[in-house]
C-alpha positions as CSV (number, residue, x, y, z in Angstrom):
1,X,0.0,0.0,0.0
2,X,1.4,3.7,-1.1
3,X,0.4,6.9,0.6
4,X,1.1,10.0,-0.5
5,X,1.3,12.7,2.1
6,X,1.5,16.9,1.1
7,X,3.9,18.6,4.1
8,X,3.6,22.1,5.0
9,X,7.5,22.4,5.6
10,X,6.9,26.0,7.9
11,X,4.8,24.0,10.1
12,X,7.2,21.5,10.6
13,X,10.0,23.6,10.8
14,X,8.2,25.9,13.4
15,X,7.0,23.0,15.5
16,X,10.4,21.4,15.9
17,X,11.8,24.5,17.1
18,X,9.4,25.1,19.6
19,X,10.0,21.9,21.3
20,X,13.9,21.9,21.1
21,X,13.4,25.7,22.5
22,X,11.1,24.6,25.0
23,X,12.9,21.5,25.9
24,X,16.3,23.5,26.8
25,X,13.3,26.2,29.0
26,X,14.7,28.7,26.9
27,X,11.8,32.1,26.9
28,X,11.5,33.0,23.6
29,X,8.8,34.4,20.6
30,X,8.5,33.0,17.5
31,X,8.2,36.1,14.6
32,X,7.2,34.9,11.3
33,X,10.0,33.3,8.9
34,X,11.4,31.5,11.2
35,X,12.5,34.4,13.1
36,X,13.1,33.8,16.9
37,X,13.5,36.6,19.4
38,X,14.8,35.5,22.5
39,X,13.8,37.2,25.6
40,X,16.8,36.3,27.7
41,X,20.5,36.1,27.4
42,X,21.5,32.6,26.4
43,X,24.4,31.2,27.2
44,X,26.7,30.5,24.4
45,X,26.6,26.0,25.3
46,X,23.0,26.3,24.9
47,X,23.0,28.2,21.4
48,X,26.1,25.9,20.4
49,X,23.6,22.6,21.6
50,X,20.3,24.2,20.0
51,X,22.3,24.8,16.8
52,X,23.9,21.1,16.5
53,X,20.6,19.9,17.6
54,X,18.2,21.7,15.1
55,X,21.1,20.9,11.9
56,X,20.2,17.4,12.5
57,X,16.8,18.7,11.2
58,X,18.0,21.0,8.1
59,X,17.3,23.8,10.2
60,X,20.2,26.3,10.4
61,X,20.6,29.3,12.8
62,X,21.2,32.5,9.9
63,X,23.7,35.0,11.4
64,X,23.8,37.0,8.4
65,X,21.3,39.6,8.0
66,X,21.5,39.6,4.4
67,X,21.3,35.8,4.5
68,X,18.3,35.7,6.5
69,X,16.8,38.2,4.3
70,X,17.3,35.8,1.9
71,X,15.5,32.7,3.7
72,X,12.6,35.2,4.6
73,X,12.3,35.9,0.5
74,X,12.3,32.1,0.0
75,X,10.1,31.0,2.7
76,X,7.7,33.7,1.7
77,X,7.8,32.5,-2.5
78,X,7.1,28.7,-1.0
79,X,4.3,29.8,0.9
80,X,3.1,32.0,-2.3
81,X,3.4,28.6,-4.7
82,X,2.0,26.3,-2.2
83,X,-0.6,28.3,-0.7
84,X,-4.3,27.3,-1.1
85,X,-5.1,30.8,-1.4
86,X,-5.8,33.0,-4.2
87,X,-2.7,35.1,-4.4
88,X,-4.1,37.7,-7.0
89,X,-1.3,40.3,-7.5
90,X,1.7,39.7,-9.3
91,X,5.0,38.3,-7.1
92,X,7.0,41.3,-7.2
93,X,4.3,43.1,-5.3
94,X,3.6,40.2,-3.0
95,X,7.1,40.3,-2.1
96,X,7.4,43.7,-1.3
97,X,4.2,44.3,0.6
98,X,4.8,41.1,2.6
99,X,8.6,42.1,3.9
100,X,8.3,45.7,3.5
101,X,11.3,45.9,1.5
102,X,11.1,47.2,-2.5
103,X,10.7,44.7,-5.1
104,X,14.3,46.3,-6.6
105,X,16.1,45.7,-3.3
106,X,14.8,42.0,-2.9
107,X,15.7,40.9,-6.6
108,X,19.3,42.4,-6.5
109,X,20.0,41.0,-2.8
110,X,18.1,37.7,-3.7
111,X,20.4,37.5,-7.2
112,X,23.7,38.4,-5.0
113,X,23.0,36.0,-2.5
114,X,21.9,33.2,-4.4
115,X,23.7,33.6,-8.2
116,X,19.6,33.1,-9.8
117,X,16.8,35.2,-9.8
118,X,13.6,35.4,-8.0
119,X,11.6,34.4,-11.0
120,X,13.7,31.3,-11.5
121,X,13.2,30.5,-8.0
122,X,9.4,30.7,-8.4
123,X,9.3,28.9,-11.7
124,X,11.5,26.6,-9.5
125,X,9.3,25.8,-6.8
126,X,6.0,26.0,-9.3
127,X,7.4,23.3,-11.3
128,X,7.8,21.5,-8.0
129,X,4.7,21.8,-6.9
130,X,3.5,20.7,-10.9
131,X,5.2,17.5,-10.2
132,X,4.0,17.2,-7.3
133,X,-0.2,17.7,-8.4
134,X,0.7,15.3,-11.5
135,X,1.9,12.8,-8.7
136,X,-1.6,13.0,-6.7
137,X,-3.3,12.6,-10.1
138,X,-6.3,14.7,-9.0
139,X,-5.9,17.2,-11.1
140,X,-5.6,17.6,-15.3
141,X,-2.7,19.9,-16.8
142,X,-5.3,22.6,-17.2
143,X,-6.4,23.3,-13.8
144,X,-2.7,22.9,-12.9
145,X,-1.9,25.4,-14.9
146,X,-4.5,27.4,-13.6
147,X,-3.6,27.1,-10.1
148,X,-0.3,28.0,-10.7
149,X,-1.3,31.1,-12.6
150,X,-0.2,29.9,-15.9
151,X,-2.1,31.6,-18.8
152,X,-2.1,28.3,-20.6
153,X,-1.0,25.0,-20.4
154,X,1.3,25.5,-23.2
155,X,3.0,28.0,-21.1
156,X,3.1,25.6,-17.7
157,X,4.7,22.9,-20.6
158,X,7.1,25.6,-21.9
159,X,8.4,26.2,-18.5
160,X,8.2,22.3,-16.9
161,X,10.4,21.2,-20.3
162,X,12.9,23.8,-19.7
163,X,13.3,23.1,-15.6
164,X,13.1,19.2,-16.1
165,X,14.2,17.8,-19.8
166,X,10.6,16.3,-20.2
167,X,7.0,17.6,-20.5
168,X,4.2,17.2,-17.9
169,X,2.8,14.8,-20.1
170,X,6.3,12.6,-20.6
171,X,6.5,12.9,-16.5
172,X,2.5,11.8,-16.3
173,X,3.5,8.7,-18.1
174,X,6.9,7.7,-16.5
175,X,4.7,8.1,-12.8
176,X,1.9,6.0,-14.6
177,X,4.0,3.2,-15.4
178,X,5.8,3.5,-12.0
179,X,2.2,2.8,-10.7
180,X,2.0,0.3,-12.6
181,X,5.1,-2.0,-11.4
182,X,4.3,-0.9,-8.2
183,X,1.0,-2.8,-8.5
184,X,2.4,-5.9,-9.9
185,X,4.8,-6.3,-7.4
């Protein structure tokens, strides 16, 4: 028997920090993007254990403002792509209303940071969460596209063949017939 499972990675990021935090009685306020304001003085064993502790789940303590900056943009384009929601303005403004920062500033710090741009990023993460609907096989390539704002399928295929080497249909089939020896077995 297969199950396939959908994860909201914030969730479970921001749930396993709250109990390593509350583990080591640490008082502290989670801010959004993985932000953590701590509202004592912790000693430098404890941040040295809650770091090595927290890498064991891909979860890194960001020094760098810049760098965090960075994370925040990123965390805040997943949640975009993923959402459920109806995100109706363009990404650029989303971006900028959501950490206050001009679209300008975000794109050049994202594209020093990161050597690729925003929009490759959220073409990126689209084309992951593509894969991802065509793997649930509840949904056709048109409302797909739709959800993930394409203007046509033609244009979700375009990008999908460009970020992967196949089309959505070529990747429909290979998952199909994966299925399919998975049933036989």
């Amino acid at each position: 028997m297969k199950a396939y499972f959908k994860f909201d990675f914030n969730t479970i990021c921001k749930r396993v920090l709250e109990e390593k935090l509350d583990a080591k009685g640490l008082k502290y306020r989670v801010l959004n993007f993985g932000e953590v304001e701590f509202l004592e003085q912790i000693s430098k064993e404890d941040l040295k254990e809650i770091t090595k502790e927290l890498n064991s789940y891909g979860i890194q303590i960001i020094e760098n403002q810049k760098s965090a900056l960075v994370q925040k943009i990123k965390d805040t384009i997943v949640d975009m792509v993923f959402s459920d929601k109806d995100i109706n303005v363009k990404a650029s403004v989303y971006l900028a209303e959501t950490l206050h920062h001009s679209y300008g500033y975000l794109s050049n710090l994202f594209s020093e940071v990161t050597y690729t741009s925003i929009e490759n990023f959220i073409i990126m993460q689209k084309i992951e969460y593509a894969k991802q609907l065509i793997v649930n096989d509840k949904l056709t390539l048109t409302e797909i596209a739709y959800k993930l704002s394409y203007s046509s399928v033609a244009h979700l295929s375009t990008q999908f063949k460009n970020t992967t080497g196949i089309t959505p249909s070529q990747f429909q089939k290979i998952i199909g017939k994966r299925r399919e020896m998975a049933n036989k077995k």
